[in-house]
N, C-alpha and C positions, 0 to 999 in steps of 0.2 A: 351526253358528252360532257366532259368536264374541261373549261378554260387549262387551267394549270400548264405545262410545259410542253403542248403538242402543237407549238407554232399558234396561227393564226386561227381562232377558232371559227370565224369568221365564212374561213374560205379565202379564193383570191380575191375577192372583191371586200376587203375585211377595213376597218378603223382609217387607214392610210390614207385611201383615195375616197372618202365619203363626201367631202367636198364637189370633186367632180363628177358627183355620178346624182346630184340634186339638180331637180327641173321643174317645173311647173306638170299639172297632170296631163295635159297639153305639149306634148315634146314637141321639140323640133328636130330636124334633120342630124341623128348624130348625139342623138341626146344620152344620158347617163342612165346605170344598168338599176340603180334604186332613184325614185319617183321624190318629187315634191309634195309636201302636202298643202292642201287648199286651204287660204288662210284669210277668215272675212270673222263674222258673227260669233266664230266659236272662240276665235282667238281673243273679243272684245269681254265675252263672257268668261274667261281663263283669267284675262288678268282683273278682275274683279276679284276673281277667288284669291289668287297671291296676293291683290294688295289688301285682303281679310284676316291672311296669315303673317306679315310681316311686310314692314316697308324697305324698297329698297333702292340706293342709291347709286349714283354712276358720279365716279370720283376722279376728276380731272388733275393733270400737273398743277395747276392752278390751285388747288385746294378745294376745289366743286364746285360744282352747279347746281343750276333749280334741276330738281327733279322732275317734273315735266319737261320741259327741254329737252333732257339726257335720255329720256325714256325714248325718244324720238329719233335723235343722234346720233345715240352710241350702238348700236344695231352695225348702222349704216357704216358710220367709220370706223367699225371693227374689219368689216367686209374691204370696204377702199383701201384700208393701210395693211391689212393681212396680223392684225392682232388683236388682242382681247382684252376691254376695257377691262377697270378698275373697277369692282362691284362690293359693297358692303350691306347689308342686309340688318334689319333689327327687329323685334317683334314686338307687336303693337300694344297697345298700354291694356286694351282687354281682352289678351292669351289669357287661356282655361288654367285655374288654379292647378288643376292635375297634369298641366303638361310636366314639369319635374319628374313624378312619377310615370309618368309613359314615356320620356324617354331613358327611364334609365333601366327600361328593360333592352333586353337582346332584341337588336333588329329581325324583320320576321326571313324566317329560313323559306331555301325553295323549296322543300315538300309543301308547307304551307302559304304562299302563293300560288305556286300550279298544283293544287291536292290533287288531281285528276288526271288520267291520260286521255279518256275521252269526256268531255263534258258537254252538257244539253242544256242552253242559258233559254231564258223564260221562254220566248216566243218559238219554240219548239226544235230551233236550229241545231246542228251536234257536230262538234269539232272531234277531232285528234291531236293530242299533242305528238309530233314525232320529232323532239330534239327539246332539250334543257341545256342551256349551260350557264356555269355561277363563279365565279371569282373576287377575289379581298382586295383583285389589281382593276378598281372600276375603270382605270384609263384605256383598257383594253375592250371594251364595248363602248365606247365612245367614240364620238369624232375628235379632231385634234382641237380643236375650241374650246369644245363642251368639257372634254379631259382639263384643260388649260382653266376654265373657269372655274372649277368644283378644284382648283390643287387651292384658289386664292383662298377659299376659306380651311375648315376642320377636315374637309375630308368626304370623301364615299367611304362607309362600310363596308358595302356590299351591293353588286351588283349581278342579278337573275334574270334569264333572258331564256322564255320559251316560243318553240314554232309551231303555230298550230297551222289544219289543213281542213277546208268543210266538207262536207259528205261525200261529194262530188269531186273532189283531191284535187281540187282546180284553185282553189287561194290558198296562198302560202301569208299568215298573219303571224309577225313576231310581236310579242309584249316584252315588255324588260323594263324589270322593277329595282330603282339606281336607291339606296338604303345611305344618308346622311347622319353623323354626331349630330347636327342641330337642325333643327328646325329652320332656322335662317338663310342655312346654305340650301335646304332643299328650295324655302321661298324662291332664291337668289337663283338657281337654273330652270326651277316651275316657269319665272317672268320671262329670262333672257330665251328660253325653248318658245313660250308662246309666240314672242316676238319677233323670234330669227330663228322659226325651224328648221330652216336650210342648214345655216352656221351651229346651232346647237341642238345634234342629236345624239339617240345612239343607233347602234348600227344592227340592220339584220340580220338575222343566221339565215347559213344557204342551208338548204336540205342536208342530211346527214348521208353517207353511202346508202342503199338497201334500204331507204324510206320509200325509195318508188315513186319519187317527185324530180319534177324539172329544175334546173337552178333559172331563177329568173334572170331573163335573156339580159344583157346589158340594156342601157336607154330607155327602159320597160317603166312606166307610170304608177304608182301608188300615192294611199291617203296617208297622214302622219297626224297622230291624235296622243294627247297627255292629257294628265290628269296632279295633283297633287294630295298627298294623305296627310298626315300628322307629321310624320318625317322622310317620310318618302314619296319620289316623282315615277309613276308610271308612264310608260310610252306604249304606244304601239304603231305600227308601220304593217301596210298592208297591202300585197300587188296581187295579180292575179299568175300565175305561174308560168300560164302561155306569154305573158307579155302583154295579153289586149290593154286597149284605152278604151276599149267601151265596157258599159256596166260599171259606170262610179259609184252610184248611188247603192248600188247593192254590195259593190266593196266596204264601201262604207260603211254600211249598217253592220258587215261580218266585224270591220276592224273595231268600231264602236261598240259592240256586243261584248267580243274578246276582253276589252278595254273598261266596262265596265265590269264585267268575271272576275276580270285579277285585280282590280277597284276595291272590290267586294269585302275580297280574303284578306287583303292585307288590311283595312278599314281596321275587317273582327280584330285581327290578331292587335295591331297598335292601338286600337282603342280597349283592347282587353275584353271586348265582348263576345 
């Protein structure tokens, strides 16, 4: 399916209300219809990675803060006061002489992140893709935050977002690959997504009609896993269709698997390899 002018691509559950529909993988009574993701180890080892690719700052009325400090703070009082801090981003004194020339190639297209409709990642496991969709308007697979944050710098290019399903047509796992002008701004949503996945994501696609899948029931639990490339942030979001909350860890490894696949391709293509 293509974003472009057929309303929400989303579904009803689409960009709008993504806020309330974040939980812990643990719901409670009444919870929202897409899941929290679990946030301990991975998220400590993520921002390692961004702050490899650029440092980034949280810039108050005041004229700033320590960075440290802010990195702790502004999360939190984006959430409390219902807005979106001030973020500027800059790249560290030893960025790759050849970044210049990789980014001034074309962001990588979605035949070349999803090359595959069905694809078999190492440990033998085999998905379906059944739904792509890609738009130049990335605020529309966003949440309202994440949209808000990425307007403060250059920009999204482009924004790809495929649904995959495993053999057993039982997980529904979205990837979506958000394509940046700079390097800085992708750093700048890599950090604020590790940080406050809830507040900074992008959003699932429901099943397309005549895919033969369930739409995941509202309140329903899923993992939420990123990654960062050269100039682009990968995501992926992962529930199980029926809705269960059991079988994390095997979610997990599908959503992780996916998450390293579309890792992969976009890697070749922006490193030119």
């Amino acid at each position: 399916m293509s974003f472009g002018d057929q309303g929400n691509p989303y579904g009803p559950h689409g960009p709008q209300d993504t806020r309330a529909r974040t939980q812990e993988w643990r719901r409670g009574p009444g919870g929202p219809r897409r899941g929290r993701p679990a946030v301990g180890g991975a998220v400590a080892a993520a921002l390692v990675a961004a702050v490899a690719m650029g440092a980034v700052l949280y810039v108050n009325g005041d004229g700033g803060e320590d960075p440290a400090e802010a990195s702790a703070s502004a999360p939190a009082s984006a959430s409390a006061e219902g807005s979106v801090p001030s973020v500027t981003a800059s790249l560290p004194a030893g960025a790759p002489a050849a970044l210049p020339s990789l980014l001034a190639r074309p962001v990588v297209r979605p035949e070349q992140a999803f090359p595959e409709r069905t694809v078999r990642l190492r440990d033998g496991s085999r998905y379906e893709r059944v739904d792509l969709a890609t738009t130049t308007s990335c605020a529309r697979g966003m949440s309202p935050d994440l949209a808000t944050l990425t307007g403060q710098g250059e920009g999204c290019v482009r924004l790809t977002s495929a649904l995959f399903t495993d053999a057993a047509r039982r997980s529904q796992v979205t990837v979506t690959v958000a394509s940046f002008r700079r390097v800085e701004d992708a750093s700048t949503v890599f950090t604020m997504a590790s940080m406050d996945p809830v507040t900074y994501q992008t959003v699932s696609l429901d099943p397309p009609p005549g895919a033969g899948l369930p739409t995941v029931p509202p309140g329903s639990a899923g993992v939420f896993r990123r990654v960062m490339t050269v100039r682009s942030v990968v995501f992926a979001n992962g529930q199980w269709g029926d809705g269960a909350e059991t079988g994390e860890a095997e979610l997990t490894g599908q959503t992780e698997g996916l998450l390293g696949y579309v890792n992969d391709n976009v890697v070749a293509y922006e490193e030119g390899s």
